[in-house]
Each structure stands twice: as C-alpha cells, then as structure tokens.
VOKELUM-100073 format. One record per residue (C-alpha): residue in one letter; x, y, z. Coordinates in steps of 0.2 Angstrom, whole numbers, padded with zeros to 4 digits, always signed. Example, Ala and Ser with C-alpha at 12.3 -4.5 7.8 and 13.67 -1.06 7.14 Angstrom:
BEGIN
A+0062-0022+0039S+0068-0005+0036
//
This chain:
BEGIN
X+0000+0000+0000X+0007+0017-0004X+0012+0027+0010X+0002+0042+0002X-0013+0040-0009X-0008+0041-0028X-0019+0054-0038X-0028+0045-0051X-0041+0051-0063X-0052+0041-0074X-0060+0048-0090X-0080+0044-0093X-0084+0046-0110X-0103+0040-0108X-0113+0037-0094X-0117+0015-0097X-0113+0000-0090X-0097-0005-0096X-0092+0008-0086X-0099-0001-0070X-0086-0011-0066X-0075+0006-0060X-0092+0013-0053X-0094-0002-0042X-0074-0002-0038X-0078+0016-0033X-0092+0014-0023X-0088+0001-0013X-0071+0011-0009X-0056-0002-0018X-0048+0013-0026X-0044+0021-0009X-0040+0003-0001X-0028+0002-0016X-0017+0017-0011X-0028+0029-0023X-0032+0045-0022X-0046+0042-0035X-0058+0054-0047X-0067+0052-0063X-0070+0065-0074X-0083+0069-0087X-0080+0069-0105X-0089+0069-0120X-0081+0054-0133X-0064+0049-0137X-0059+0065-0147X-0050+0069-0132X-0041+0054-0127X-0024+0059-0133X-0021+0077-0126X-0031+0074-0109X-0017+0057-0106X-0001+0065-0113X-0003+0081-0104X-0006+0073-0089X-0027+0077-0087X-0032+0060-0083X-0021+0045-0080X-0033+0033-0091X-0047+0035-0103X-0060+0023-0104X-0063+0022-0123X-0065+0010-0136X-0050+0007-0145X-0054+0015-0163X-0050+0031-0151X-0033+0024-0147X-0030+0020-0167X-0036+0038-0173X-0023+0045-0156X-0009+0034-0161X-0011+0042-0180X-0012+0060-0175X+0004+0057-0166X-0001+0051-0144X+0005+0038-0139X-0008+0028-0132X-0011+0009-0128X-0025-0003-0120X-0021-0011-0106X-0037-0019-0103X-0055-0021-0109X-0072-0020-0100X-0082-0027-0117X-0076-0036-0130X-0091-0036-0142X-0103-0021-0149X-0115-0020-0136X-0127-0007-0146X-0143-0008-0157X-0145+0005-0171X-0164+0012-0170X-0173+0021-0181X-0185+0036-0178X-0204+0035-0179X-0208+0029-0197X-0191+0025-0201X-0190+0006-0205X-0180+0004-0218X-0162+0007-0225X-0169+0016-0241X-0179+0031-0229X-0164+0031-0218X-0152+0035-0234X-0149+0054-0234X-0153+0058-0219X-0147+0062-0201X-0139+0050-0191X-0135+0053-0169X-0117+0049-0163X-0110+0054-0148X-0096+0064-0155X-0083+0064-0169X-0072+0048-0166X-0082+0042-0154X-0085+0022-0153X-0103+0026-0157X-0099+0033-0172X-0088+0018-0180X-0098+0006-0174X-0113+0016-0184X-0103+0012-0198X-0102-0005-0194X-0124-0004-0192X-0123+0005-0210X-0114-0008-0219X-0124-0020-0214X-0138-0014-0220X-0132-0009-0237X-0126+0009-0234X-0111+0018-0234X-0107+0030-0222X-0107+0044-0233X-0126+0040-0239X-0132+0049-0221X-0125+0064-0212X-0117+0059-0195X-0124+0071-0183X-0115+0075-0166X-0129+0074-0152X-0119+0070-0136X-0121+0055-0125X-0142+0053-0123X-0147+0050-0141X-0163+0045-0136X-0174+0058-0133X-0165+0067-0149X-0171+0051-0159X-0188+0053-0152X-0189+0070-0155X-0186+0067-0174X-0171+0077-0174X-0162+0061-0181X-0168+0048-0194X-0158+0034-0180X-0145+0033-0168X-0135+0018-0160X-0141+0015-0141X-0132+0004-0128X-0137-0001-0110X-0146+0008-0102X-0152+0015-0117X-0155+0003-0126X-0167-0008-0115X-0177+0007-0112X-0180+0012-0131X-0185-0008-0134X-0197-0008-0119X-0204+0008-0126X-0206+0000-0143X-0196+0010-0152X-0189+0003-0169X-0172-0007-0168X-0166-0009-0189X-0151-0019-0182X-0145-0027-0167X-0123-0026-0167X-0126-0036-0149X-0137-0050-0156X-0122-0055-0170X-0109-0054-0155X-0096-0044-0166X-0079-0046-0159X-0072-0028-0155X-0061-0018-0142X-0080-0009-0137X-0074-0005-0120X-0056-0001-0118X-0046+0005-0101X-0031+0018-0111X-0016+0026-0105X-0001+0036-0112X+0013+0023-0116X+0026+0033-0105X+0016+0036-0089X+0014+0016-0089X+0033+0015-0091X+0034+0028-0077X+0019+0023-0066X+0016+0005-0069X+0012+0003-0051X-0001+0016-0051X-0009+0007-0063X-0005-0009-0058X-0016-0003-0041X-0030+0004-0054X-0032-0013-0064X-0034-0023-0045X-0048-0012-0039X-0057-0012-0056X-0056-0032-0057X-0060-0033-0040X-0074-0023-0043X-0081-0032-0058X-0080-0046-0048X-0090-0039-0032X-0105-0033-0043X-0105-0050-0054X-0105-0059-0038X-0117-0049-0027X-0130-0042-0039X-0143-0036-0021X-0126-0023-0017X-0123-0020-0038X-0140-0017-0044X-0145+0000-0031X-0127+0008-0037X-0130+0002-0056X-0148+0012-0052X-0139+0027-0045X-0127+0031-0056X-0136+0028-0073X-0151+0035-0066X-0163+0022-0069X-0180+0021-0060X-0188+0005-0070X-0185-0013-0061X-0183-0021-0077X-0173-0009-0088X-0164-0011-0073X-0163-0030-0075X-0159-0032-0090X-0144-0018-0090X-0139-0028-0076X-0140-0044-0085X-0131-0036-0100X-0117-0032-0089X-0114-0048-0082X-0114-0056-0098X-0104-0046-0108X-0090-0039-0098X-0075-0050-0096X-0071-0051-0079X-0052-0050-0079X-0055-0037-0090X-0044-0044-0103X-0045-0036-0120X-0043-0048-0137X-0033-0050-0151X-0049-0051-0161X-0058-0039-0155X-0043-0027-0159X-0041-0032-0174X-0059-0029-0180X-0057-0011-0175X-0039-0009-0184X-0049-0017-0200X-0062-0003-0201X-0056+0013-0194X-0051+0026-0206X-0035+0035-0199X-0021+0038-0213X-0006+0033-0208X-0012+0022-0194X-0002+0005-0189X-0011-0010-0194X-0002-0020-0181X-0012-0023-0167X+0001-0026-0155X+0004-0005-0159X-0013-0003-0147X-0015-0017-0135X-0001-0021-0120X-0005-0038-0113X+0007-0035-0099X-0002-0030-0084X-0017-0044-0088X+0000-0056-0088X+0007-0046-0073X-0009-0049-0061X-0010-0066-0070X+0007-0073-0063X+0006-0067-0046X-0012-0075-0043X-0022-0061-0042X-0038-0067-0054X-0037-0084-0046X-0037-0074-0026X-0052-0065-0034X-0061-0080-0040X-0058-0088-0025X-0064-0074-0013X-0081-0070-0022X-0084-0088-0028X-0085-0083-0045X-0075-0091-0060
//
C-alpha cells in the first residue's frame, strides 16, 4: 500500500454499463484501499483521449480502442491495457416511421461525437444494412441520443445499455441489433499514455486490482450491484434495470482482458491515414499477464466464488 494515496483520474466518455465495473470499484471504496487518491471526470467521446493522457489530465481514458487508433495516427501515444467489453454492445434504432435502409439514406444519423465508438460502430450498423457511411449525415448529439431520436431530430441513432433496454421496452424501432451478431471488438477499452505506464506501472497496476476486483463484487453480489447500477445511470424502472444488469454480467470480461480479435476488428475498419495495422501497436497484454502470474484473478475468484 502506498504510504500516500496516488492521484488518479479516470476519464467517462458516456454514462453506461461498461463503465460499471469502475463505478462499483468506486463505490464500494477499492480505489482508496488500493493506495488511490481516485476521481473520474466527465467527458464527452474519445476525441479527447490523446491530449487529456499526454498532458497529464487523466491517467486513463476509458474508450473503445478506434479512439486509441485515430490517437496513435495524430501522433499520442496511447495503448490498451485492458477491456471491459469485447463485443458491440449497441442496437441502431430508427425514428418514428423510419423502417428501412432506403428512408434512412440521406438523412441524419446521432453519434456521440466525432471519433467516438458510437460513431464507427454506426458504420459498422450501416454496412450491414447496405449503406455507406457517406449516404447519411453523422450528426453530433452527445451522450443521450434518445430523446433526440424521439424528437425526430435524427432519422436513428445507435443505443447501448441503459439506453437501449429502455427504447425496446418503449417499442421504439431497432433496424439492427450489433449485440445480437456478437461482433468481436475492443467496445470498452481502459487507455493510457505509453510513458506514464513505463513511469507509473504501479499506479496502474493498483487501478487494474480495484477495477477487477470490482467487476467481480458486482457480478457476484447483484442485491449490493444493482442500487449503485440504479444510482449512477439514473434508472427508476425494475426491469430496464434488470436487464442492463444482465447485460453487464454477460458481456464484460471479468479479468477485464481485452482480445486479439476484438482489436483487430477495430484496426480493419477505422479510417486513420497513416495508422499502424499491427495490433500489438494498441494493445499491451502486460499488466493482464502481470496480475496473472502473481495469482491475483485466481485470489479474486476464490474470494467472491466466482470463476
């Protein structure tokens, strides 16, 4: 334990449930018993990921890895050291009387925010259903796309947990489901700045313990999980909050180890000139192998009798 807590801050790009497993960490006080003097911050996409770690703003992003790509190109140096989803975990829905590619084509479409994960994995949807990415205009609307879809201010927007739950139980339109077709991809990265892991791998190190840790207490104790899952993405309805709950438990990898695979989907589709095509450029094993040795994952599994 370090004889003074470590400052430590964490960036949130959208308020979901990837990010639980760090809420759950935080709420339950892992950080502090780590040695850290913990903080998230607010942000708004991945845009931002490569100036806010190099100069020192946050010490990890959590951001899907076509940030870390589109970084590395402008010229950050950025790497993933872990993943909290390794699949699309999003469903593209349309506006009211929108139900086909052909009425979508032409029109507005909600992301986040330029560079964002929802805007590739849009693409992704777009494909899929026949179009290309510049047969709709990709409009920035921020992190809740769905009142903006209701609204009609966009022809469809792509919606992950809570989100998502609630515009199916409201019986909104979903034109394709990413999750359903389990598309391996980096959805969920944790990010830092290749020198401050060099210069602060024990900082981090401490970070990766209590976000395991906590991704095992909530996956193990779902009557402690579910009130903080409640708090934090503000939802009042027992089953949205179920099956965001659900969703998480599923879907997130509970060492939070992030794949080749998933990676490599990423580094296939993003558009960043000049970008590496290795994916060992974006993704250090290291720590995962690290906490691996030393019987950290098996101490977890062991304590909250999950496996």
């Amino acid at each position: 334990m370090a004889t003074h807590p470590i400052p430590f801050k964490v960036g949130e790009a959208s308020p979901a449930n990837t990010f639980f497993a760090i809420w759950m960490a935080q709420a339950a006080g892992l950080y502090e018993e780590y040695g850290l003097d913990f903080d998230i911050v607010k942000m708004i996409g991945g845009s931002d990921t490569g100036p806010a770690l190099s100069e020192g703003r946050i010490q990890l992003m959590h951001i899907g890895m076509s940030s870390v790509v589109r970084a590395n190109a402008a010229g950050f140096n950025t790497i993933t050291i872990g993943s909290l989803s390794n699949v699309i975990r999003s469903t593209l829905f349309t506006a009211a009387g929108f139900t086909s590619a052909d009425q979508i084509k032409g029109g507005a479409v909600g992301i986040s925010s330029a560079g964002s994960e929802s805007e590739l994995t849009t693409v992704v949807a777009l494909e899929k259903l026949g179009l290309a990415r510049d047969d709709v205009t990709l409009k920035e609307i921020g992190t809740l796309r769905l009142p903006p879809l209701r609204a009609g201010e966009v022809v469809a927007t792509m919606l992950g947990e809570p989100y998502r739950s609630e515009a199916f139980a409201a019986g909104e339109h979903a034109i394709i489901d990413l999750l359903a077709d389990r598309i391996p991809w980096l959805y969920s990265g944790l990010v830092v700045d290749k020198p401050y892991l060099t210069s602060n791998r024990d900082a981090v190190l401490r970070f990766m313990c209590a976000t395991v840790e906590g991704n095992y207490l909530a996956v193990s104790d779902s009557a402690r999980a579910k009130p903080v899952m409640a708090r934090m993405l503000n939802i009042t309805d027992q089953k949205n909050l179920d099956v965001t709950y659900d969703n998480f438990k599923t879907y997130t990898p509970l060492n939070a180890k992030p794949t080749r695979e998933g990676g490599q989907a990423i580094i296939n589709t993003v558009i960043a000139p000049g970008a590496s095509r290795n994916v060992d450029d974006y993704q250090d094993w290291s720590i995962h192998e690290e906490l691996k040795a030393a019987g950290f994952f098996d101490t977890m599994a062991q304590k909250y009798g999950v496996s």
